[in-house]
The first five atom37 places (N, CA, C, CB, O) and aatype in JSON, in Angstrom:
{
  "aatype": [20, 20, 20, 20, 20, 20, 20, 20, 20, 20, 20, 20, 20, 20, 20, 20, 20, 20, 20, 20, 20, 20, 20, 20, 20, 20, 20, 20, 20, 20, 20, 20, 20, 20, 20, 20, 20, 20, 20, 20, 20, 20, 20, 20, 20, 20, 20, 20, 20, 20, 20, 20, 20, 20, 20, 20, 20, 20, 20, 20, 20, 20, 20, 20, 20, 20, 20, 20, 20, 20, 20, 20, 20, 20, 20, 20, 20, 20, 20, 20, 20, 20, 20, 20, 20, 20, 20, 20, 20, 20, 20, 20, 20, 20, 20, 20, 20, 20, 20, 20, 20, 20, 20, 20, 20, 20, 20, 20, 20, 20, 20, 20, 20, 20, 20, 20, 20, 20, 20, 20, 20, 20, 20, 20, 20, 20, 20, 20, 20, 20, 20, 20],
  "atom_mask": [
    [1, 1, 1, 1, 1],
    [1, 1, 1, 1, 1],
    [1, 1, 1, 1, 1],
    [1, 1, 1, 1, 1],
    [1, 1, 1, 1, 1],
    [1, 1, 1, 1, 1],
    [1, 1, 1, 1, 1],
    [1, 1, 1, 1, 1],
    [1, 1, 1, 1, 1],
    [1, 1, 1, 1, 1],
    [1, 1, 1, 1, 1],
    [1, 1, 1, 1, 1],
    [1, 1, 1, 1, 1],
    [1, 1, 1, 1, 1],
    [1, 1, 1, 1, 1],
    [1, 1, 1, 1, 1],
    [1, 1, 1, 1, 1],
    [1, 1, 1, 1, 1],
    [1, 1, 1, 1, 1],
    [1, 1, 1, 1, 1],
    [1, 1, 1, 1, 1],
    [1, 1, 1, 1, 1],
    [1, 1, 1, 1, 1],
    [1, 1, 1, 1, 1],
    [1, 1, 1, 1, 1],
    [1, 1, 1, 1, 1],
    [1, 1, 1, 1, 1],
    [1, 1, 1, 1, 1],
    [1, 1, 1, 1, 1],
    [1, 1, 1, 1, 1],
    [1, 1, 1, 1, 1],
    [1, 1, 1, 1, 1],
    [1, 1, 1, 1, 1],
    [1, 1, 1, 1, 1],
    [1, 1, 1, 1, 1],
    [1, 1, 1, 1, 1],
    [1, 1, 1, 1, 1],
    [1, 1, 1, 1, 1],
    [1, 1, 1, 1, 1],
    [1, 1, 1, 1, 1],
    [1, 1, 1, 1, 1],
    [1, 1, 1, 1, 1],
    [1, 1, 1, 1, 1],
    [1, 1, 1, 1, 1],
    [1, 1, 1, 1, 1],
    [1, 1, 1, 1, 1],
    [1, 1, 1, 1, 1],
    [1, 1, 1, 1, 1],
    [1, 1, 1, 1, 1],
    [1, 1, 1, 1, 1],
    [1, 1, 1, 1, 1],
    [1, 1, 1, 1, 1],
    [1, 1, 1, 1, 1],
    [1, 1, 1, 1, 1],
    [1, 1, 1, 1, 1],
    [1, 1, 1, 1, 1],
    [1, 1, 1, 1, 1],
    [1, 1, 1, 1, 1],
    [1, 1, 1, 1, 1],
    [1, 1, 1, 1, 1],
    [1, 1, 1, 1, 1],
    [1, 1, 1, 1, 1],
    [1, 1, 1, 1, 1],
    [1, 1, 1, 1, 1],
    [1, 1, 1, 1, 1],
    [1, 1, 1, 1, 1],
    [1, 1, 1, 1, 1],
    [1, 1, 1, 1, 1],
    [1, 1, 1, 1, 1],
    [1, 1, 1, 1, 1],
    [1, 1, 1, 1, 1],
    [1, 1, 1, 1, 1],
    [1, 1, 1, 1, 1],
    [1, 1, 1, 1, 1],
    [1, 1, 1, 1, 1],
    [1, 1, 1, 1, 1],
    [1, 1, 1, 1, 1],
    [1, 1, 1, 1, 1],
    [1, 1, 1, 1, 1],
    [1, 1, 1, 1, 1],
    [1, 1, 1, 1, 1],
    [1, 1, 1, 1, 1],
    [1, 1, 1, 1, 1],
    [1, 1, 1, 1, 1],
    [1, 1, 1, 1, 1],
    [1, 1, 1, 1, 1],
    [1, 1, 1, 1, 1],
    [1, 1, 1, 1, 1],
    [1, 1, 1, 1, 1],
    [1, 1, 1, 1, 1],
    [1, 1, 1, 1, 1],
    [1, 1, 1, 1, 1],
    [1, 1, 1, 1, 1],
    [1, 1, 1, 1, 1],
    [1, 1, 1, 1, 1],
    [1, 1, 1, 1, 1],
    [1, 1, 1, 1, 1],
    [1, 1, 1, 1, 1],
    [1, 1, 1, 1, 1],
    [1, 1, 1, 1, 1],
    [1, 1, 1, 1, 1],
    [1, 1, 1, 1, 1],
    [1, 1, 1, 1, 1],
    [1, 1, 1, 1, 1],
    [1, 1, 1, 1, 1],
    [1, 1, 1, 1, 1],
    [1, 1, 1, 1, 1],
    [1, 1, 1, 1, 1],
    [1, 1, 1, 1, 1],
    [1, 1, 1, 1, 1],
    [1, 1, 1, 1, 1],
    [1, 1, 1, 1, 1],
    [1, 1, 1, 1, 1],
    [1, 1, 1, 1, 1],
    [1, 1, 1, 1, 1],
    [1, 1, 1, 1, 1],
    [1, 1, 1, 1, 1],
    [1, 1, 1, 1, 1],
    [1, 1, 1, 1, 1],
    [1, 1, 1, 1, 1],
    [1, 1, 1, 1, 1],
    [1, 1, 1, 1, 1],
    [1, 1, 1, 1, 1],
    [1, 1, 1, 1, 1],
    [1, 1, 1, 1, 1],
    [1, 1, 1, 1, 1],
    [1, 1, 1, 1, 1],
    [1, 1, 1, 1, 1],
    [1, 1, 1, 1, 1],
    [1, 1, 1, 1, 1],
    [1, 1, 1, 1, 1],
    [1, 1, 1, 1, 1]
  ],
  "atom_positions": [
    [[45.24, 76.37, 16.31], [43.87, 75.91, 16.17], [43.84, 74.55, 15.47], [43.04, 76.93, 15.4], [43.25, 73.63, 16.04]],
    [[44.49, 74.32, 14.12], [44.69, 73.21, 13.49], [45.27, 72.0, 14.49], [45.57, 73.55, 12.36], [44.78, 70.91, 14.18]],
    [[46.01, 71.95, 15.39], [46.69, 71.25, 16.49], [45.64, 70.56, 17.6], [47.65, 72.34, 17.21], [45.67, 69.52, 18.26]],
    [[44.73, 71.65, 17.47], [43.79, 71.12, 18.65], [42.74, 70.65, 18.03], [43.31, 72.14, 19.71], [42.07, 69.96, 18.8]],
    [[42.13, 70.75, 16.58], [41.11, 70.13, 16.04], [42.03, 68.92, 15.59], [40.26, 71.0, 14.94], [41.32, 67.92, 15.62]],
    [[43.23, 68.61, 15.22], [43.76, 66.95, 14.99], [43.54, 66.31, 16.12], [45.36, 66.67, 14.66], [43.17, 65.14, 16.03]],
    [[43.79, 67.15, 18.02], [43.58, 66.16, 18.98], [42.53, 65.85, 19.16], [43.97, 66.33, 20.0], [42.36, 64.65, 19.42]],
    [[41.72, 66.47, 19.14], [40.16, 66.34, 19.13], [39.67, 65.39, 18.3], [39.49, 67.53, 18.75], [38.72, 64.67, 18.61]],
    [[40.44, 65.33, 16.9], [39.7, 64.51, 16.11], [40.77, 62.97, 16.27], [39.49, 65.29, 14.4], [40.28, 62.0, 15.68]],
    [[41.78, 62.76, 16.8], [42.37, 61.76, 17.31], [41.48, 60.98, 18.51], [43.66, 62.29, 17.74], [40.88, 59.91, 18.44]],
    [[41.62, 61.88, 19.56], [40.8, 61.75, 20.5], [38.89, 61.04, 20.39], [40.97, 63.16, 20.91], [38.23, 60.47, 21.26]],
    [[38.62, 61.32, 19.34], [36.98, 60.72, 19.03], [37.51, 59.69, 18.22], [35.66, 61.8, 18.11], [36.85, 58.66, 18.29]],
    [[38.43, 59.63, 17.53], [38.89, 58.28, 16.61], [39.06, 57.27, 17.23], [40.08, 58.31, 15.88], [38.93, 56.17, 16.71]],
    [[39.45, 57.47, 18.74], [40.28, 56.63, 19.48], [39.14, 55.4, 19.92], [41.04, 57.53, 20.81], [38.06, 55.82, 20.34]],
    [[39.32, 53.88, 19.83], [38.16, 53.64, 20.3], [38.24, 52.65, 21.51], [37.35, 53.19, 19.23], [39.1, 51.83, 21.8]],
    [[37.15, 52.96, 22.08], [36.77, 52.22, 23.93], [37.11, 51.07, 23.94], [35.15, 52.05, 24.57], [36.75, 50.15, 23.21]],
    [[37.92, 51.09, 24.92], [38.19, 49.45, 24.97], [37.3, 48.89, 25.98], [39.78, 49.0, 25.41], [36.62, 49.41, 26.86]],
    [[37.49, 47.52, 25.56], [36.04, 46.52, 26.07], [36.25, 45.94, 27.55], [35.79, 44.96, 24.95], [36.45, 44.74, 27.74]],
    [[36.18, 46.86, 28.58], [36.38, 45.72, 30.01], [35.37, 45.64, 30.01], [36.97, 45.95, 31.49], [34.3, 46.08, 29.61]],
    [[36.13, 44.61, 30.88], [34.64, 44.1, 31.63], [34.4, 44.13, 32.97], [34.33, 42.74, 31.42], [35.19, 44.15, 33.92]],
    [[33.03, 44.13, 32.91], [33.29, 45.19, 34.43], [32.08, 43.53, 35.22], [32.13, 47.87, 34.37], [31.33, 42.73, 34.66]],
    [[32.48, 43.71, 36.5], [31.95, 42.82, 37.34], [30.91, 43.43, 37.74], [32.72, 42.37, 38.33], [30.8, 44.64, 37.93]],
    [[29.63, 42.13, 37.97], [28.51, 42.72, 38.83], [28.79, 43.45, 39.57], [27.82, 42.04, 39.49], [29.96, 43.79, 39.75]],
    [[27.72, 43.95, 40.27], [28.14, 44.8, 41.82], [28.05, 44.26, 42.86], [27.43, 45.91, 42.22], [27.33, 43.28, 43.07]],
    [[28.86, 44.88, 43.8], [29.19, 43.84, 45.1], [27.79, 44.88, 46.03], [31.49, 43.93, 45.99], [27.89, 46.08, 46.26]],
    [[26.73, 44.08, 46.36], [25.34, 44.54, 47.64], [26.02, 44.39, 48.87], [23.76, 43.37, 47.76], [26.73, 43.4, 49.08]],
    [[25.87, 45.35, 49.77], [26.01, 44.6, 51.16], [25.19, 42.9, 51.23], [25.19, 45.75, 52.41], [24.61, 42.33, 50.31]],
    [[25.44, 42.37, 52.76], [24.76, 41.16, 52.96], [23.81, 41.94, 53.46], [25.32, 39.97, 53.78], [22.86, 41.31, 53.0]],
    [[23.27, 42.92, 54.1], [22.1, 43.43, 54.7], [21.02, 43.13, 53.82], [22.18, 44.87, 54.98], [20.02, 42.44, 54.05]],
    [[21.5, 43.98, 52.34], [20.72, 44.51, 51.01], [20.14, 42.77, 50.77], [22.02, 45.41, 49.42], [18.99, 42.34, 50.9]],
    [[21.41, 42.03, 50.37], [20.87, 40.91, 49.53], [20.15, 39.79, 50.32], [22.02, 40.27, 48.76], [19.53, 38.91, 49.73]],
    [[20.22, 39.84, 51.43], [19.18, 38.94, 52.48], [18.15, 39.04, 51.91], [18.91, 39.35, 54.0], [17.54, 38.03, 51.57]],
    [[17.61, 40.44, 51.6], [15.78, 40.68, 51.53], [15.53, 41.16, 50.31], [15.03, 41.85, 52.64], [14.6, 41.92, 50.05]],
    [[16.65, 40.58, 49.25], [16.38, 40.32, 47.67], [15.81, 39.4, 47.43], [17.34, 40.18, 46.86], [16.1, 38.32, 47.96]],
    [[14.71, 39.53, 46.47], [13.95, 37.89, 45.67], [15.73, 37.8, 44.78], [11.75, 38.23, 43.95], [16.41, 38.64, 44.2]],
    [[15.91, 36.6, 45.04], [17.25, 35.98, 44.28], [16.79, 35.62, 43.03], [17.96, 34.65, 44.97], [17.4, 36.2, 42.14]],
    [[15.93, 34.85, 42.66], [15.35, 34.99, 40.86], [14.36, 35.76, 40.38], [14.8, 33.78, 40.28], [13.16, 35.79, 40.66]],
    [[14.96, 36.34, 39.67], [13.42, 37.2, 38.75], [13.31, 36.8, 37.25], [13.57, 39.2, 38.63], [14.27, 36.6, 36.5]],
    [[12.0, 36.73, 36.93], [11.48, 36.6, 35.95], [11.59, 37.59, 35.24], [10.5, 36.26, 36.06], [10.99, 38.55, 35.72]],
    [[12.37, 37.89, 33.82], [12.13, 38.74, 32.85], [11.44, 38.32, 31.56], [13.24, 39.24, 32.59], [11.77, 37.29, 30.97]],
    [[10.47, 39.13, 31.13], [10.05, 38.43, 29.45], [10.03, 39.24, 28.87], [8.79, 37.73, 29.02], [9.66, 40.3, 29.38]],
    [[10.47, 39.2, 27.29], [10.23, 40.41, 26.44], [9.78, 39.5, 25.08], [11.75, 41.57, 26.24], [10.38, 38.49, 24.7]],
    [[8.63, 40.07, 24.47], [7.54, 40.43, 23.43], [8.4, 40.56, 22.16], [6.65, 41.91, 23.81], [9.55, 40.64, 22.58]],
    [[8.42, 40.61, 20.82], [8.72, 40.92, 20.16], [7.45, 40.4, 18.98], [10.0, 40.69, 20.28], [6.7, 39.43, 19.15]],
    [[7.45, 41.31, 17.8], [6.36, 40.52, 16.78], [6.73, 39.36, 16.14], [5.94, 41.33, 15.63], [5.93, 38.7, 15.47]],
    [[8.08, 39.01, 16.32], [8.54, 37.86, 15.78], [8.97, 36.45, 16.86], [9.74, 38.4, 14.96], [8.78, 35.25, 16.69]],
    [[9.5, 37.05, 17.81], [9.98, 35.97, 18.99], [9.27, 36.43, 20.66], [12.01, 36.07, 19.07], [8.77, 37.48, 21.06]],
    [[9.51, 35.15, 21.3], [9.15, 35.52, 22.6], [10.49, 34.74, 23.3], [7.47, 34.98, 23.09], [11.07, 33.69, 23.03]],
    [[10.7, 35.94, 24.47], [11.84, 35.39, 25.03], [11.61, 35.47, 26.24], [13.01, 35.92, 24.73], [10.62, 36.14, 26.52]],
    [[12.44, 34.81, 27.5], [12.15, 34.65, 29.23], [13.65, 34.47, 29.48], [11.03, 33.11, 29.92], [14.4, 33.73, 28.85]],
    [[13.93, 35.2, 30.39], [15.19, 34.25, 31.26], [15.04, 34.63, 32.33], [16.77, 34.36, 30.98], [14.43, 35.7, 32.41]],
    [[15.58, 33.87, 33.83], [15.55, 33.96, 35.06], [16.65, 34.84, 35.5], [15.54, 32.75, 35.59], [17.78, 34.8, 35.0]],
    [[16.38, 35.43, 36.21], [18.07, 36.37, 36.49], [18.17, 36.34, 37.89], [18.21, 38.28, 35.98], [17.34, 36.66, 38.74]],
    [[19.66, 35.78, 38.01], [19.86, 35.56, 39.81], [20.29, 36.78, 40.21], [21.07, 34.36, 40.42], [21.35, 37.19, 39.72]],
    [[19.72, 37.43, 40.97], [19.89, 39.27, 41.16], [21.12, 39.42, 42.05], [18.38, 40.18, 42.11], [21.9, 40.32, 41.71]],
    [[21.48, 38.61, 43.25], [22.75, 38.85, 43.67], [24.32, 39.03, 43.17], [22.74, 38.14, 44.27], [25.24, 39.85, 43.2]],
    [[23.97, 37.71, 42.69], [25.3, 37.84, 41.29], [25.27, 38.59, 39.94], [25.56, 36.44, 40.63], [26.27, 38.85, 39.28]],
    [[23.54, 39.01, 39.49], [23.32, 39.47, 38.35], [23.94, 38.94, 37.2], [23.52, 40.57, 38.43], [24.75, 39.46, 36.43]],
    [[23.29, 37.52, 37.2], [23.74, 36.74, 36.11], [22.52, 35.99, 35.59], [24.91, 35.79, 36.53], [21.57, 36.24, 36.33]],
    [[22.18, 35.14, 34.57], [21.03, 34.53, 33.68], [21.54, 33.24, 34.63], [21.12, 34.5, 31.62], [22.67, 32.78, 34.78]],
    [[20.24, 32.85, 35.24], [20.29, 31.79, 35.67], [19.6, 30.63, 34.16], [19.48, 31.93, 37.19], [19.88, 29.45, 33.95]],
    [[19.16, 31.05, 33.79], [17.98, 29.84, 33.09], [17.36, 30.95, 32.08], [16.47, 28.99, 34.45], [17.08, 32.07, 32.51]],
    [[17.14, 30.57, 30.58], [16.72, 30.96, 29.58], [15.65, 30.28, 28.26], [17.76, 31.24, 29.31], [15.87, 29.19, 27.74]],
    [[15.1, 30.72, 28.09], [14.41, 29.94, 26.57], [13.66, 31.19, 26.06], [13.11, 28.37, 26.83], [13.09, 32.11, 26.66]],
    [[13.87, 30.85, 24.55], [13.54, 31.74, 23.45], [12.84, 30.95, 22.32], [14.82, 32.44, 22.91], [13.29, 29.84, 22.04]],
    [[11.69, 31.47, 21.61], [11.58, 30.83, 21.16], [12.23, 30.79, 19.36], [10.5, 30.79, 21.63], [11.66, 30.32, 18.37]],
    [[13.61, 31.46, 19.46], [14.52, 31.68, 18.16], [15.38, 30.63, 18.97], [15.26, 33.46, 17.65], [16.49, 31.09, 19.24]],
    [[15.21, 29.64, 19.32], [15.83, 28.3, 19.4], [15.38, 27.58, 18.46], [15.66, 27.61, 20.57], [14.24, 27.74, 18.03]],
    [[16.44, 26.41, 17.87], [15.94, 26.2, 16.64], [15.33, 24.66, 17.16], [17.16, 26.32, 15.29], [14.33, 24.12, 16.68]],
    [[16.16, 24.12, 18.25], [14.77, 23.18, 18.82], [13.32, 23.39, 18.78], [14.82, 23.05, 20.12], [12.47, 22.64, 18.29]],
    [[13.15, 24.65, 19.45], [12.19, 24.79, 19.27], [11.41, 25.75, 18.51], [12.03, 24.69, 20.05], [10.29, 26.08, 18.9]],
    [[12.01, 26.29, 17.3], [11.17, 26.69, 16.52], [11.05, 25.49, 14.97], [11.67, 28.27, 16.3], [10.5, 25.86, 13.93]],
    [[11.52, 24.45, 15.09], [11.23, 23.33, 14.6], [9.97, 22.78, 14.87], [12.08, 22.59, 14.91], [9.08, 22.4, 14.11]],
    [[10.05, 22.82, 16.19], [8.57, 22.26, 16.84], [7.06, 22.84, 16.66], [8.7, 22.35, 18.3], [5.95, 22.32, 16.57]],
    [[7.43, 23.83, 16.66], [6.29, 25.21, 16.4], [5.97, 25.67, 15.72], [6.3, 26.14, 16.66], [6.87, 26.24, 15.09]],
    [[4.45, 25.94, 15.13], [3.84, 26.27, 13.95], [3.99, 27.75, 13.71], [2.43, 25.84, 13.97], [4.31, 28.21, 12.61]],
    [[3.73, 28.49, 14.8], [4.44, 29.88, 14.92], [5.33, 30.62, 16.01], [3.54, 30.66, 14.79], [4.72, 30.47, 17.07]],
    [[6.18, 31.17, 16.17], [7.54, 31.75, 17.12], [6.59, 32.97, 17.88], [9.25, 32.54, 15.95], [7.16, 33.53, 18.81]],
    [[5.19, 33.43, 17.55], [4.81, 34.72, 18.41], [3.72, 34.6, 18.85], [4.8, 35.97, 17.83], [3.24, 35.51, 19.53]],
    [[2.92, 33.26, 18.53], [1.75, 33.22, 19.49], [1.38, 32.97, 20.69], [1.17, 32.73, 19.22], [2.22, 32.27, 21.27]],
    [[0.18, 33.32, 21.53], [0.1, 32.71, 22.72], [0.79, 31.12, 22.6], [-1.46, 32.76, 23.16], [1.72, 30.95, 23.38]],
    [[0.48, 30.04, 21.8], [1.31, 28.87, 22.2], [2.3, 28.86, 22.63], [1.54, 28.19, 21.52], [2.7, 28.42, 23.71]],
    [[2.97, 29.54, 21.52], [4.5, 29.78, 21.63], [4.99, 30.05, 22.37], [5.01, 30.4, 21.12], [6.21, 29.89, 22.45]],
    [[3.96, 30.81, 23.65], [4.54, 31.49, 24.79], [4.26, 30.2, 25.84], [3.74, 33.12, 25.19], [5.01, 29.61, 26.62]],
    [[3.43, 30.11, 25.65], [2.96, 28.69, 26.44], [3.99, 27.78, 26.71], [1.93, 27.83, 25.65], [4.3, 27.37, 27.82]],
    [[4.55, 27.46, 25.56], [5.61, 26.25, 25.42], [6.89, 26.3, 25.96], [5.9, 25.98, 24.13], [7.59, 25.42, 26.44]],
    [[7.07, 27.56, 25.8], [8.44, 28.22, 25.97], [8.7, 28.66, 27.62], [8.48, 29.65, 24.93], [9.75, 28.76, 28.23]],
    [[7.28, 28.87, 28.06], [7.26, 29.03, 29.71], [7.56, 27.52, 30.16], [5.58, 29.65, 30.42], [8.49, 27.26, 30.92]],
    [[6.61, 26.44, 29.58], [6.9, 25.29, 29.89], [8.39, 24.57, 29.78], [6.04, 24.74, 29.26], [8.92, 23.81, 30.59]],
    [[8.79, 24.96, 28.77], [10.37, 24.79, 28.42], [11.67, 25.39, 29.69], [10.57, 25.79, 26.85], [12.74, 24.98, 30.15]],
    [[10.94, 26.33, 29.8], [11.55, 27.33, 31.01], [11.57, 26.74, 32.48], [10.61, 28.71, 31.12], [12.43, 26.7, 33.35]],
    [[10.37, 26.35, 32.39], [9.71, 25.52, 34.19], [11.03, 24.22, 34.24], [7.27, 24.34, 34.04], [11.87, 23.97, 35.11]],
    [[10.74, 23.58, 32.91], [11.65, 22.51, 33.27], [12.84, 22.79, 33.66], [11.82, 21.7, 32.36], [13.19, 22.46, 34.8]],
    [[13.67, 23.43, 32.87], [15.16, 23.94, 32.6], [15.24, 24.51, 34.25], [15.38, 25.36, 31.07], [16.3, 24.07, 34.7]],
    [[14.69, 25.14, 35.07], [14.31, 26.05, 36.35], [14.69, 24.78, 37.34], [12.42, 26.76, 36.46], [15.65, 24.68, 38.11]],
    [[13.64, 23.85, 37.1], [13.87, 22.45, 38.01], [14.72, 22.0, 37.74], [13.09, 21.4, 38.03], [15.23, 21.54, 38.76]],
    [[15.47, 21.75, 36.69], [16.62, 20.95, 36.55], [17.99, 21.73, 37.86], [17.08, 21.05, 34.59], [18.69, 21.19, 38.71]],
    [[17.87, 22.87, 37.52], [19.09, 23.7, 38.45], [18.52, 23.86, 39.8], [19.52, 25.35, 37.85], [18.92, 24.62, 40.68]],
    [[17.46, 22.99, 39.83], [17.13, 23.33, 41.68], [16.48, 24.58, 41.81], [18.61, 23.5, 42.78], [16.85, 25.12, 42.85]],
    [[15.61, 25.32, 41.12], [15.27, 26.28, 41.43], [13.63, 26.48, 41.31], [16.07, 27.03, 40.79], [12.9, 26.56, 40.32]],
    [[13.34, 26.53, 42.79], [11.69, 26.02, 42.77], [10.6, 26.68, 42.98], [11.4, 25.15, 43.6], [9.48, 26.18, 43.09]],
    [[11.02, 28.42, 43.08], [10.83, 29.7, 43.24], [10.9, 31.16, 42.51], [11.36, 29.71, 43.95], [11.89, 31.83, 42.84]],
    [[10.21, 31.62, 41.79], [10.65, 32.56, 41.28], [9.72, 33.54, 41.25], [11.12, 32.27, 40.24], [8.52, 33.36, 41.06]],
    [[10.54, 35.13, 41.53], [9.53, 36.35, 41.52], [9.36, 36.88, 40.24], [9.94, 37.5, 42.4], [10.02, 36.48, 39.28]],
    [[8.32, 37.99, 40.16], [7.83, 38.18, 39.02], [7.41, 39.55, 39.14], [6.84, 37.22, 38.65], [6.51, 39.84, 39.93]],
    [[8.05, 40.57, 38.33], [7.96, 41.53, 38.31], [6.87, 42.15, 37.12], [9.16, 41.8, 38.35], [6.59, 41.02, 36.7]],
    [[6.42, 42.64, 36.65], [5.97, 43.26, 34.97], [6.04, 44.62, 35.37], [4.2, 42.85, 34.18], [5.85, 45.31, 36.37]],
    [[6.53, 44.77, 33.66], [6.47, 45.87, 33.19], [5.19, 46.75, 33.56], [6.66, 45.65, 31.93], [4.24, 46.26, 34.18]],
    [[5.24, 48.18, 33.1], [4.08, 49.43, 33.89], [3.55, 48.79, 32.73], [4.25, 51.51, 34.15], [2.39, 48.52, 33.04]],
    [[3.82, 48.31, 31.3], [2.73, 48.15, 30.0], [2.47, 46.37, 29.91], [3.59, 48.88, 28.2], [1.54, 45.79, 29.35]],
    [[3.35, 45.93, 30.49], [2.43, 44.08, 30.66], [1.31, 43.94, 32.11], [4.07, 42.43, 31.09], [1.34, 44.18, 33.32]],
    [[0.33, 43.39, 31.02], [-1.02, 42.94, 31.93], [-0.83, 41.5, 32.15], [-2.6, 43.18, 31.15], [0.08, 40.96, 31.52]],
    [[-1.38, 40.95, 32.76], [-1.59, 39.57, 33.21], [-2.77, 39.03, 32.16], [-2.05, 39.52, 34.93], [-3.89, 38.64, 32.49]],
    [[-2.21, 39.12, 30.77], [-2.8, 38.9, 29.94], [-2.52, 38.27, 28.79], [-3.14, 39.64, 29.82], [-1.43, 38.76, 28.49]],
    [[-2.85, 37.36, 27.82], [-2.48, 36.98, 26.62], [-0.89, 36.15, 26.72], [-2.52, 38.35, 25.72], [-0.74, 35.15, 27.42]],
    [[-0.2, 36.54, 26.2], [0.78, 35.67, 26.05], [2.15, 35.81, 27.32], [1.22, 35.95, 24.51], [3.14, 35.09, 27.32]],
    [[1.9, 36.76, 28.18], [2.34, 36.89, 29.74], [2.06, 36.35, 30.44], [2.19, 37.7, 30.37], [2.76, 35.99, 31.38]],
    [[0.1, 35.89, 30.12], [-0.58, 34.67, 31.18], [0.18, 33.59, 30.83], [-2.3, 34.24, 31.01], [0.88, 33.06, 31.68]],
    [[0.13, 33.0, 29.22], [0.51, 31.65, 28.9], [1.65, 31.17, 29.37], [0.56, 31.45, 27.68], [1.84, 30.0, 29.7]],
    [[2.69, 32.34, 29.43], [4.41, 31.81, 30.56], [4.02, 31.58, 31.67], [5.79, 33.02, 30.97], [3.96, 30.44, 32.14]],
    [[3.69, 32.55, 32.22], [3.12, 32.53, 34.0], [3.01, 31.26, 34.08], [1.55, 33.29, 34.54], [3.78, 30.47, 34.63]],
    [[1.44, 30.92, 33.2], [1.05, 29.72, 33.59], [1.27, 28.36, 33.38], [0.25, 29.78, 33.45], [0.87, 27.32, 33.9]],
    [[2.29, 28.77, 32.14], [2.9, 26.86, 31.95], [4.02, 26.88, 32.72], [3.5, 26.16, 30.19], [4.67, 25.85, 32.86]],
    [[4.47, 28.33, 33.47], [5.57, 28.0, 34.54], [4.86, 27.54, 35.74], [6.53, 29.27, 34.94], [5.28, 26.84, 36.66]],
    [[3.75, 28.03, 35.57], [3.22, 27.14, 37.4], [2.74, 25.92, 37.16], [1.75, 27.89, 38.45], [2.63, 25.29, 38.22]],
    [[2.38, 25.29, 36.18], [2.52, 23.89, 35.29], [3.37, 23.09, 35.27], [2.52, 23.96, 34.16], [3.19, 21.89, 35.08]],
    [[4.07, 23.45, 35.39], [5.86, 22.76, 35.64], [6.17, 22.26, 36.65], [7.03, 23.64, 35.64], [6.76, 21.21, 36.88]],
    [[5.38, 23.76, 37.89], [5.91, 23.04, 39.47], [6.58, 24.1, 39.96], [7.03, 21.6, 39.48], [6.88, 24.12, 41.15]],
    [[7.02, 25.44, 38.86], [7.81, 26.19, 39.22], [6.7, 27.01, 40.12], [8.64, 26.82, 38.07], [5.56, 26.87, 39.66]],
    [[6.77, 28.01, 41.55], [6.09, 28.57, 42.58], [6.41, 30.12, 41.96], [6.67, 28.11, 44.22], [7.52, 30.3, 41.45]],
    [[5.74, 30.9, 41.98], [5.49, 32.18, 41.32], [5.3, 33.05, 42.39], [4.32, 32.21, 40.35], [4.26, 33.01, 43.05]],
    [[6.51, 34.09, 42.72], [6.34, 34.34, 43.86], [6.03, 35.71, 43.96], [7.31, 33.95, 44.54], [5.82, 36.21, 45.06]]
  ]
}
């Protein structure tokens, strides 16, 4: 009994090693009739964050936060509608710079098209960026 509670307790000691594992490979069928960028944003009471995610490769195409210290230099506060404002606008540019002149937009079942979700939206369609 003592033999099998040391492997056991070896065994949980033991710790996971870190691969890394590659996106997933889609058929070409699947990824034809994928939106290729999506818009993610997440809320916090302290920061607001966005990044674009290229869904085929499942990688961050394009990002801004506003716990950048560029731009929380600039900014009177990191969680208000401005903040979100700016940071969409910050986003639009960074989007155009990589050629990317399109992007879909998913929300959450609990984000409305409201308050500081409108202010990204809309300083991303301010930019030039197409909201798809």
């Amino acid at each position: 009994m003592y033999c099998i509670q040391g492997l056991r307790h070896s065994l949980l000691q033991r710790k996971e090693s870190k691969m890394v594992i590659p996106p997933p490979v889609r058929p070409e069928r699947i990824t034809k009739f994928l939106k290729p960028y999506v818009l993610k944003m997440h809320f916090t009471n302290k920061y607001v964050n966005a990044q674009v995610i290229h869904l085929p490769t499942a990688t961050v195409a394009s990002a801004a936060s506003s716990q950048e210290k560029a731009l929380r230099l600039s900014m009177e506060s990191t969680q208000d509608v401005a903040a979100a404002a700016k940071m969409g606008k910050i986003l639009g540019e960074r989007l155009l710079l990589k050629d990317i002149p399109a992007v879909s937009v998913f929300l959450k079942r609990d984000q409305k098209y409201h308050g500081k979700v409108k202010a990204v939206m809309d300083s991303l369609r301010g930019a030039g960026v197409k909201l798809v």
